[in-house]
N, C-alpha and C positions, 0 to 999 in steps of 0.2 A: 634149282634151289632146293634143298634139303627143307623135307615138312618139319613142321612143329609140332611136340606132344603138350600133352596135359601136364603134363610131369612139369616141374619148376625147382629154379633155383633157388639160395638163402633171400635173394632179393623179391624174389615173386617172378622174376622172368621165366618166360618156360624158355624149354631145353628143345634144340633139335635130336632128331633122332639118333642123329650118328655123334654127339656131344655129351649122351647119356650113361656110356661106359665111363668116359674121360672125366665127366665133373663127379661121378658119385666114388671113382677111386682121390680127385682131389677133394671135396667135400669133406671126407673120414679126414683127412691129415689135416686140412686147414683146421677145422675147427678144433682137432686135437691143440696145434699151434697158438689157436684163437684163445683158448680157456688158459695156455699157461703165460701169454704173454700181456694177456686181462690183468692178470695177479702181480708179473714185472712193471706195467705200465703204470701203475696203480701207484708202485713205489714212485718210479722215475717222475712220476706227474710229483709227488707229496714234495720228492727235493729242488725238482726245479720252482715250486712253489715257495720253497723257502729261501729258495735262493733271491726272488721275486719281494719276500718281508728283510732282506737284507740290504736291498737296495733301494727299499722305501724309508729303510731307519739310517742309510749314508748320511755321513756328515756332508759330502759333497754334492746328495739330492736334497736333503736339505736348504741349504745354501741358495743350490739354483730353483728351489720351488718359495721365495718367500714372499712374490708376489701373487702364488695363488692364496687364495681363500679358500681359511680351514681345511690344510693339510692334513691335520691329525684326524680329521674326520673318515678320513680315504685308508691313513692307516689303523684307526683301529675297527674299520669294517676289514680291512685286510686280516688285524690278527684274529674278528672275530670270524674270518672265512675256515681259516685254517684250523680251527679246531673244529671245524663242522666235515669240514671238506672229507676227512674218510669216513667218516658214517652215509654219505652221500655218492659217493662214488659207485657207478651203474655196474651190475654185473649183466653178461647176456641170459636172455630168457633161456637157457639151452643148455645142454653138456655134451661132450664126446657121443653118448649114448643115444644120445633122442634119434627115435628114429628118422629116417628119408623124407617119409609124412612129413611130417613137424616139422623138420628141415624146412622142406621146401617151401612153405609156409610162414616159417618162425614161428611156430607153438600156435598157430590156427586151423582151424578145421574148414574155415567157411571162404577160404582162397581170399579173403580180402582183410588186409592188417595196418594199420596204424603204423604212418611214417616212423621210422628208426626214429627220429627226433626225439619221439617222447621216453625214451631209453636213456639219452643224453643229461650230464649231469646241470646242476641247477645252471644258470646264467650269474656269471660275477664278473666284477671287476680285475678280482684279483689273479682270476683265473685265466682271464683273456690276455690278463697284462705280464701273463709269466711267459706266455708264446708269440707275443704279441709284438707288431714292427711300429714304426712311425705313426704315434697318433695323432689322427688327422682332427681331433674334436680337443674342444675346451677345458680343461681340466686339471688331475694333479699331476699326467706323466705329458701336460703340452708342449715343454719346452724342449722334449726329446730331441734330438735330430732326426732328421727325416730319413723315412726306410733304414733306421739299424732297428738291432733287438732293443726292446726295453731292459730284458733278462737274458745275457748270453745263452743259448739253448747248450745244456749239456751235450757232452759227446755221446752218451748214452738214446739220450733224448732222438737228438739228430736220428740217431742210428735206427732207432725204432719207424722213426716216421718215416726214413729212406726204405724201409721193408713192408710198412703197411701199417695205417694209424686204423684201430680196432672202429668196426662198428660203430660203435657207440661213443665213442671221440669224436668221431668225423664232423660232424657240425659244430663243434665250438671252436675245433681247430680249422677250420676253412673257413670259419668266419675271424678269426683270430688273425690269422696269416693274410689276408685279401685288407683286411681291414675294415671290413662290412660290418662288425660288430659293433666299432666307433660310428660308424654312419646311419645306423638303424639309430643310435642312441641322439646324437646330433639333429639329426631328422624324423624324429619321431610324428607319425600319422599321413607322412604320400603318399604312401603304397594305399592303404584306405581311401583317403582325398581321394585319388588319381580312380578308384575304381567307382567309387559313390558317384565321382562327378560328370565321369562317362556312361553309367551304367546302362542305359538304354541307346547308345550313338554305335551306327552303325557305320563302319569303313569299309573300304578294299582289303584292310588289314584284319581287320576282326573279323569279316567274312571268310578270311581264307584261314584264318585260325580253326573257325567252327568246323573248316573241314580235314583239318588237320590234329587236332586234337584226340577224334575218333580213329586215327588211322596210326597214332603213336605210342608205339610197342602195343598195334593194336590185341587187345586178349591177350597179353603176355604179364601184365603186372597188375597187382591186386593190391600195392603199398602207397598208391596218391591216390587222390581224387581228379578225375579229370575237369571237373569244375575249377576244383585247385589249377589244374593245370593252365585251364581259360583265361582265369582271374592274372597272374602272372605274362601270362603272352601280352594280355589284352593291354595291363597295366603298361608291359616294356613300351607298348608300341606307342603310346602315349608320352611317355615320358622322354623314349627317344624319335621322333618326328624322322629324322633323316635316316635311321634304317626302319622302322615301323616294327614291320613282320617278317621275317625270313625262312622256308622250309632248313630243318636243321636246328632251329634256336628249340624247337619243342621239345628235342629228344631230348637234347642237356638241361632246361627247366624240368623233363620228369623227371629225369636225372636227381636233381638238386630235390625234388619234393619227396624221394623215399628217405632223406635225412632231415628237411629241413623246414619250417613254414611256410606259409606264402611268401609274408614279407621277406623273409630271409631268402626265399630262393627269387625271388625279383631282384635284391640287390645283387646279391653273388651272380646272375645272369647280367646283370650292368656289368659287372666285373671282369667276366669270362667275354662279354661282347667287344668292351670296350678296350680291355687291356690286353687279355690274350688274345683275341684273336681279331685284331682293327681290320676293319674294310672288307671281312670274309659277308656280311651280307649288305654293304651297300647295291647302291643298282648296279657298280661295274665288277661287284662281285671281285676286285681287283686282287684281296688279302689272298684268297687259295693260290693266286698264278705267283704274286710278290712270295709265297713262303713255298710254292714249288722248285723256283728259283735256290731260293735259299738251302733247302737238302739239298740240290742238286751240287752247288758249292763244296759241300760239305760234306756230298758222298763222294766228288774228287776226289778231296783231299784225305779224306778218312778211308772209302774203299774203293781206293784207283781201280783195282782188278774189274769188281763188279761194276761200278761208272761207265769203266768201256764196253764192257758187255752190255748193257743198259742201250747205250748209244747204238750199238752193231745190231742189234736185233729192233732198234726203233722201237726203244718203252719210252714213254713220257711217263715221265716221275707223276705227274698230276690221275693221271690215270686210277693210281692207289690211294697216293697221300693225302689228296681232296677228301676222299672218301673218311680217313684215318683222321683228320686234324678238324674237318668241317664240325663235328661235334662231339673232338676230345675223343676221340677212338672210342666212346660207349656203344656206338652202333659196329662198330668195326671189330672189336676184342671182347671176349668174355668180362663181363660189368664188373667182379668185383679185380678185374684185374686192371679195367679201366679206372676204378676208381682209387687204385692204388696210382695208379699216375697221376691221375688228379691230386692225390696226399701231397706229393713230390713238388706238383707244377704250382699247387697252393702257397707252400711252402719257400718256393725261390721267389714271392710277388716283392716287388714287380716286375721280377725279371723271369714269372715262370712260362711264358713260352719257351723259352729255351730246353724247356724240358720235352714236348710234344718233337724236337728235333731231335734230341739225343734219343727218345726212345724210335723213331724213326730211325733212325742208326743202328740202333742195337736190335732192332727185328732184319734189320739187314741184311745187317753182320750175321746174326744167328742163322740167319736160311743162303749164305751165302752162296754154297756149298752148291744145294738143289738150284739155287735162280742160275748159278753159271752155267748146268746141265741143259737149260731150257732153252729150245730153238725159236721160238718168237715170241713177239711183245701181250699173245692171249695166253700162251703157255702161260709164262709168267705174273700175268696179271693174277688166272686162276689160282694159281701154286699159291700165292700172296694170302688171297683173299682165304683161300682151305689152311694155310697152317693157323693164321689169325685168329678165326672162328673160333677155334680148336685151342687156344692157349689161353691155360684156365692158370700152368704156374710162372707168376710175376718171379721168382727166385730165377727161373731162366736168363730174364730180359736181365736183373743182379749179377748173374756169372758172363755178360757180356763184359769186356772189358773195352769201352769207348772212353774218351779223354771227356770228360764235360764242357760243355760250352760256356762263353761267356759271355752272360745275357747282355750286356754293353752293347755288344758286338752283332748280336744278333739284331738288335734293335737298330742299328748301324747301316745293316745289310736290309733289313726291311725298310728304311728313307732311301737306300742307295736304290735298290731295286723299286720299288712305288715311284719314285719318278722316272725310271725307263718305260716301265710298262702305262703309265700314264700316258708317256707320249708316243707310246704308240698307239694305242685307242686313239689321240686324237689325229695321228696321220693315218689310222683306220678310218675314221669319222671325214677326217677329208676325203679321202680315195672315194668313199661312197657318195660324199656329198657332188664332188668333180663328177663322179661316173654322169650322176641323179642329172648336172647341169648340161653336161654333156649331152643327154641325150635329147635333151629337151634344146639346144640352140646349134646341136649338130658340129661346136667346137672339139676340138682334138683336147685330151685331159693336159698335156703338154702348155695349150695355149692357153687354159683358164690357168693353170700354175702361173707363168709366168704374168699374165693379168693379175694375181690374187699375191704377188710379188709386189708389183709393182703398185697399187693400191697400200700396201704397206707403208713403203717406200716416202710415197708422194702424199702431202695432206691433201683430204677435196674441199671441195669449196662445193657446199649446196644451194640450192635456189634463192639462199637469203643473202647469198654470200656469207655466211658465219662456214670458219674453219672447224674442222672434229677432226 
């Protein structure tokens, strides 16, 4: 495993050693990128906003909003958003020029900075509702259809977010797109509740957090609080009973806390738990093996060549992709390349797992080339794990050219495949339990089968004579 320096990235991560040529030549360029696409974004946001005040003064929303209360209330905080809104729009603390320092910091001296969040511009309505899908809460856009746009997203728009939504977007667009934004507002004070009312209770789950919190991107980031990060674990594991706590859930909570609050990064971890990635931390841990399956489908049919090769040298897809998907490739890929997928996967909800597969594809696809050269399934694994590390530019994984998926479908193959591997856990669970009875009454596993048959078969009649 390659040491870690002191040295760090725009997020606070530090750099491995052999990573420190590769991100300060990406670095110079991104940020060059960064400042001029700050200034286009800027625009692109102002029209899709107004595209946003044209669909609130429709004759046809109108119409379908005349049983809410006080409409025009909603639109003239909208029009008075909009004359504020470019005086408020965030520039980053930084320019092409700032030095490495700075960089790696974001204009701190003292290695420890203040979640991107507070860079982010004000919190509105109107602003959520111009990116924004299926409102799940009460209001003036409720009688939406469920999961469309409120505001068709430009093709401009689209485009930008398909390349990388800036720093300092990031939070209101991930809450925009998930829907979290409407559900912090709907449910305002659980997240508080939930911590106040456990605050001294102690579990298996909050114990294994305490020790998991210290060891996550242990000394490598200076942009949450790990307290933050407690508070959130502690909160999830509470609020969801049936997965608690999971190794894995911590990384993408930190994840979520260099852009975003507590509360905000609790919900959006509901979100990422719940939606994209179901059943990855129940106990049967079942969601990695069901979405193993599912690349594997899908590197058939997309990359036959390397599929067989895969198969001949005995790689199990799970091997890598576990690793890749378990928490959104942030531990697996250079972060902000990671959190450019996240832009992408935010973006397609609720269908944006399908995104975690297609860039699964297109890392593929790109190292095709080398994975066919490689004589067995460690070669391979290594080669995997060394270009990944290593790729700091997302515009790469862009000149793939993979067919998109379609999230239906994926969704499809994940109930097709959850009940195959369901049922095999439970004629695993047999087999062991057979072996367990076997040994114990000296029958043959053959003869408790057919006993544990025929018992099915036949109702018994217990000592009371009552049938079950």
């Amino acid at each position: 495993m390659t040491e870690a320096t002191n040295q760090r990235d725009f997020y606070g991560f530090c750099l491995k050693v052999d990573q420190i040529e590769l991100y300060t030549a990406f670095i110079e360029r991104y940020l060059q990128d960064l400042q001029n696409q700050n200034d286009s974004f800027d625009k692109v946001i102002m029209d899709q906003t107004q595209e946003a005040i044209k669909t609130i003064d429709s004759p046809e929303l109108n119409r379908s909003t005349e049983s809410v209360e006080e409409p025009s209330l909603e639109r003239s905080a909208a029009r008075n958003f909009i004359s504020s809104l470019s005086a408020s729009l965030p520039r980053m603390p930084f320019s092409p020029r700032t030095s490495m320092r700075k960089i790696r910091f974001r204009g701190s001296y003292d290695g420890v900075q203040a979640p991107i969040a507070e860079m982010s511009p004000p919190s509105s309505p109107l602003l959520h509702a111009s990116f924004s899908k299926s409102p799940r809460s009460p209001g003036f856009f409720a009688n939406q259809a469920s999961h469309c746009w409120i505001v068709p997203l430009s093709p401009a728009l689209r485009d930008f977010i398909r390349g990388g939504i800036p720093p300092n977007y990031r939070r209101q667009f991930w809450l925009g797109f998930t829907g979290c934004h409407e559900i912090i507002s709907a449910c305002p004070g659980i997240f508080d509740n939930i911590i106040s009312d456990h605050e001294h209770l102690v579990t298996e789950h909050t114990s294994q957090i305490d020790k998991d919190v210290e060891r996550t991107f242990s000394g490598a980031i200076g942009s949450f609080s790990r307290d933050s990060l407690r508070k959130v674990l502690v909160a999830y594991s509470w609020k969801n009973p049936n997965v608690g706590y999971c190794q894995g859930m911590n990384f993408i909570a930190a994840a979520l806390l260099v852009f975003m609050t507590e509360e905000e990064s609790f919900w959006m971890l509901s979100h990422i738990v719940e939606q994209i990635l179901p059943n990855y931390f129940n106990k049967s841990l079942s969601g990695s093996r069901v979405d193993a399956r599912i690349l594997s489908h899908y590197l058939k049919k997309r990359i036959p060549k390397l599929f067989k090769h895969f198969q001949k040298i005995n790689l199990e897809l799970s091997v890598f992709c576990t690793h890749w998907f378990l928490c959104l490739y942030v531990t697996a890929l250079p972060v902000e390349t990671a959190f450019r997928i996240w832009d992408w996967t935010f973006y397609h909800a609720p269908y944006g797992a399908k995104v975690i597969f297609e860039t699964a594809l297109s890392i593929l696809k790109l190292h095709e080339k080398k994975l066919l050269a490689t004589q067995d399934d460690t070669e391979a694994a290594l080669l995997l794990n060394e270009e990944t590390s290593k790729f700091f530019d997302y515009n790469e994984l862009l000149s793939v050219e993979i067919k998109p998926l379609e999230g239906n479908k994926v969704n499809t193959l994940r109930d097709k495949f959850k009940k195959e591997i369901d049922q095999e856990i439970r004629a695993r669970d047999a087999t062991i339990r057979n072996q367990e009875i076997s040994n114990l009454t000296h029958l043959e596993i053959s003869e408790l089968e057919t006993l544990h048959e025929q018992f099915l078969k036949h109702p018994t009649v217990n000592d009371f004579g009552i049938n079950f």
